[in-house]
Residue, then its C-alpha position, 0 to 999 in steps of 0.5 A: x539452508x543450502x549454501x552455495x545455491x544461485x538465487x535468481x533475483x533474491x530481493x524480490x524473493x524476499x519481497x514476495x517471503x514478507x507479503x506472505x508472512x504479512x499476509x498470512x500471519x500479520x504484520x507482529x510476525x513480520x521479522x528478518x528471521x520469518x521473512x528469510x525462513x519464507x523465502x527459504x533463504x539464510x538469515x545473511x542473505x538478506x542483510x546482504x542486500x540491505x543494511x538492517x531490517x528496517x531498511x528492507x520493511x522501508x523498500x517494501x513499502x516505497x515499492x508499494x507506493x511506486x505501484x499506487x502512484x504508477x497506477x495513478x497515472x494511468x487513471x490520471x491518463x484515461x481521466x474523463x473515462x469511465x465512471x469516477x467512483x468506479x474507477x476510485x474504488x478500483x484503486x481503493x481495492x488495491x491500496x487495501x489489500x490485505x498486503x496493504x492494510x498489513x503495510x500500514x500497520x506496520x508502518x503506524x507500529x514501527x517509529x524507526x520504519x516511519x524514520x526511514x521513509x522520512x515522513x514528517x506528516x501522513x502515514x506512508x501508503x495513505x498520503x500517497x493513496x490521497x494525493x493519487x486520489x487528489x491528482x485523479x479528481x483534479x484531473x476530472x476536474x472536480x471542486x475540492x479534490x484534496x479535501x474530497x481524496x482525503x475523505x474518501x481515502x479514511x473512510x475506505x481505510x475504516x471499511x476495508x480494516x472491518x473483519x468481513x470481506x468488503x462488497x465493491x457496491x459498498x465502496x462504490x456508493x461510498x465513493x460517489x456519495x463522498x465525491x458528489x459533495x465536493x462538486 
């Protein structure tokens, strides 16, 4: 690696390094060394800019949620819009990404991440996917919109972790049959 090379906003070079190691070679392979080596940066650059490993696996994902619960308030804002189902499922394309989906998993299969993002109930990405849900609902002013959120969201989860590519129509009747039972 070069030294003495300005790096133009390194930590969302690195950010963007994990997601494609995560992306293309799951989240065992996510490590310092895989994630520095993507980005083609030294090893210490990234401990330069956090304390340990895990501390930068915690920032990916509390900037994943950010975007989730931003994405929220704008279906919260345009709420009475559109289809329902549509809009949730749209939402659910984007918390089960292949990024996404690779987050929870390292989240389930890392103690000390899950320490780090101080969660003493829920899996970090999916609690806050259902609390999204939840808000949304409520916003359309649907009966029962937590238990509604929670179901949708473990069901999605189930789909879109399956090996083939998920059919939007699929997740869509799936949304408006689970919500329709909450009315």
């Amino acid at each position: 690696m070069p030294t003495g090379v300005a790096l133009r906003d390194v930590r969302q070079q690195l950010f963007d390094a994990a997601e494609r190691v995560l992306v293309r070679d799951g989240h065992a392979a996510l490590t310092s060394r895989a994630v520095t080596a993507e980005a083609e940066v030294a090893k210490g650059v990234l401990h330069r800019h956090f304390a340990d490993f895990d501390e930068f696996l915690a920032e990916l994902v509390r900037r994943r949620v950010a975007g989730l619960e931003a994405w929220g308030a704008t279906m919260i804002e345009h709420a009475g819009t559109g289809d329902v189902a549509e809009n949730i499922a749209d939402f659910l394309f984007g918390v089960f990404d292949r990024v996404g989906l690779g987050l929870i998993s390292l989240v389930i299969g890392r103690g000390e991440l899950r320490t780090r993002l101080h969660r003493s109930f829920g899996v970090p990405i999916l609690a806050e996917a259902t609390a999204v849900i939840a808000a949304y609902l409520n916003a359309e002013r649907r009966m029962n919109p937590e238990m509604s959120a929670l179901g949708v969201v473990g069901a999605a989860h189930l789909v879109f972790s399956e090996k083939e590519p998920t059919d939007p129509d699929r997740v869509r009747d799936l949304v408006a049959k689970l919500i329709a039972t909450g009315r």
